[in-house]
MIRO-126419 format. One record per residue (C-alpha): residue number from 1; residue in three letters; x, y, z. Coordinates in Angstrom, 1 decimal, m for minus. Last residue first. Layout:
   nr  rest      px      py      pz
  NUM   ALA       X       Y       Z
...
//
This chain:
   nr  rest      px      py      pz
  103   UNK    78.2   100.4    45.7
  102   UNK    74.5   101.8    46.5
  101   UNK    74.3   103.8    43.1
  100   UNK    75.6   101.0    41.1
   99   UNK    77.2   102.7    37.5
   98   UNK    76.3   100.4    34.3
   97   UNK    77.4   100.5    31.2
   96   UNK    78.9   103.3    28.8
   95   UNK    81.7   106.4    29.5
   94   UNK    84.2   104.1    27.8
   93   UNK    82.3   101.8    25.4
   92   UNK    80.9    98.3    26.7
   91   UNK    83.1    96.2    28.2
   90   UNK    83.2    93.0    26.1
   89   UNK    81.2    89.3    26.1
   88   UNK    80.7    87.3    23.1
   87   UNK    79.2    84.1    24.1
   86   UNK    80.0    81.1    21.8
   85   UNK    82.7    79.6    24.6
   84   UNK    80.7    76.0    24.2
   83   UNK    80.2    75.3    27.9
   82   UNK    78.5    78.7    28.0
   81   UNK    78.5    79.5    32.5
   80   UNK    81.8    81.4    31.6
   79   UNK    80.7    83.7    29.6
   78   UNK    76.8    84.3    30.9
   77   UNK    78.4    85.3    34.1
   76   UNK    80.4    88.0    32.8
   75   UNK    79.3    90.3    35.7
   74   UNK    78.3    93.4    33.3
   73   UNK    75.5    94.1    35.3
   72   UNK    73.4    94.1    32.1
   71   UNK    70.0    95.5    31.7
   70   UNK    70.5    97.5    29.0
   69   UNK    71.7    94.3    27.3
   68   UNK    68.5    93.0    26.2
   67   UNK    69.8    89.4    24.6
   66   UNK    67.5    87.3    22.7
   65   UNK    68.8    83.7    23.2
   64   UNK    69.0    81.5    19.9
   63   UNK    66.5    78.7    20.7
   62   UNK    64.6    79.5    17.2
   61   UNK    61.8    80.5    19.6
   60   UNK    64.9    82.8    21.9
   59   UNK    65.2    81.6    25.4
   58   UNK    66.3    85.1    27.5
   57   UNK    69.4    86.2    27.9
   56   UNK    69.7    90.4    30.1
   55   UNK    67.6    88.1    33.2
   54   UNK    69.3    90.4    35.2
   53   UNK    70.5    87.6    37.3
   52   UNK    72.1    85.6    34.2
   51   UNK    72.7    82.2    35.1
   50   UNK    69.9    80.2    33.4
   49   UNK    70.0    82.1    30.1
   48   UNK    73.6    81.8    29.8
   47   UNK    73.3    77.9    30.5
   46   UNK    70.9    77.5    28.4
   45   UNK    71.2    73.6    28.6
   44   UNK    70.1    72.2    25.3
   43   UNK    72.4    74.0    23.0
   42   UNK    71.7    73.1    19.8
   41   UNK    70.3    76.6    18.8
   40   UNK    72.8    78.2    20.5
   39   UNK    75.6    76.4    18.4
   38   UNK    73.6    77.5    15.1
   37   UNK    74.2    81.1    16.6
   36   UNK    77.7    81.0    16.3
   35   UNK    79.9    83.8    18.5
   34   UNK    76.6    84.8    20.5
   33   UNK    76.0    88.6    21.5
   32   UNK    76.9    91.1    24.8
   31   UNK    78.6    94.5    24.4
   30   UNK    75.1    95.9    22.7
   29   UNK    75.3    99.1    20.3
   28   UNK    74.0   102.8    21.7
   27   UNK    76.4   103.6    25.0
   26   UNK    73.3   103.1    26.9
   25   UNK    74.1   104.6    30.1
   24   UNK    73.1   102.0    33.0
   23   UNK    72.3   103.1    36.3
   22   UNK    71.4   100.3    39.0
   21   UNK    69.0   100.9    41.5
   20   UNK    66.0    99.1    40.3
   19   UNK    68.0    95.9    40.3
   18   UNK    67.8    95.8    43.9
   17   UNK    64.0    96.6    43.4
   16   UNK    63.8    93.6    40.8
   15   UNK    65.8    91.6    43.2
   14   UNK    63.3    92.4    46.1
   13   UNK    64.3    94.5    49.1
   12   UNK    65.5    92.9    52.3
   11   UNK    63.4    92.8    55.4
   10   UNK    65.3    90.6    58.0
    9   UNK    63.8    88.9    60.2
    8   UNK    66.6    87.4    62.7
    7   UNK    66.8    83.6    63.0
    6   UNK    66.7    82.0    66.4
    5   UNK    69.8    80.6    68.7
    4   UNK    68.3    77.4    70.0
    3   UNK    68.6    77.3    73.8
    2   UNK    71.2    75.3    75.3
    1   UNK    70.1    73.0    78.7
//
């Protein structure tokens, strides 16, 4: 007779205190805005919204996202997750974004 293995516990921090971690020097003007805003605002899907996991796109009343891009990881998900391409997504300035302190 096999015994079931059993899951470990594992204490892992929270995103937000993951998040915490990150260093990002402001270099002053955002890297991150929309190509068309009318397109955003018949988007239905919010796809860059939806797959950002700094929560940097965030639904906008006119449904243009409001974008607070201090708190970008600068993963580039919100570009390719926009079906339409309308996402305008650059490094920000040498010497700007974000440094990980744990790698």
């Amino acid at each position: 007779m096999s015994t079931q293995p059993t899951t470990p516990t594992i204490d892992n921090d929270s995103l937000e205190d993951r998040l915490y971690t990150v260093k990002y020097d402001d270099p002053g003007d955002s890297h991150l805005d929309v190509k068309v805003p009318e397109i955003c605002a018949d988007c239905e899907t919010n796809d860059c919204v939806r797959v950002c996991p700094a929560e940097v796109w965030r639904e906008g009343e006119d449904g243009v996202p409001r974008i607070a891009y201090e708190n970008c990881l600068e993963c580039s998900s919100c570009r390719f997750a926009c079906e339409y391409d309308n996402v305008v997504w650059e490094y920000p300035e040498r010497g700007g974004g974000v440094t990980f302190k744990r790698g």
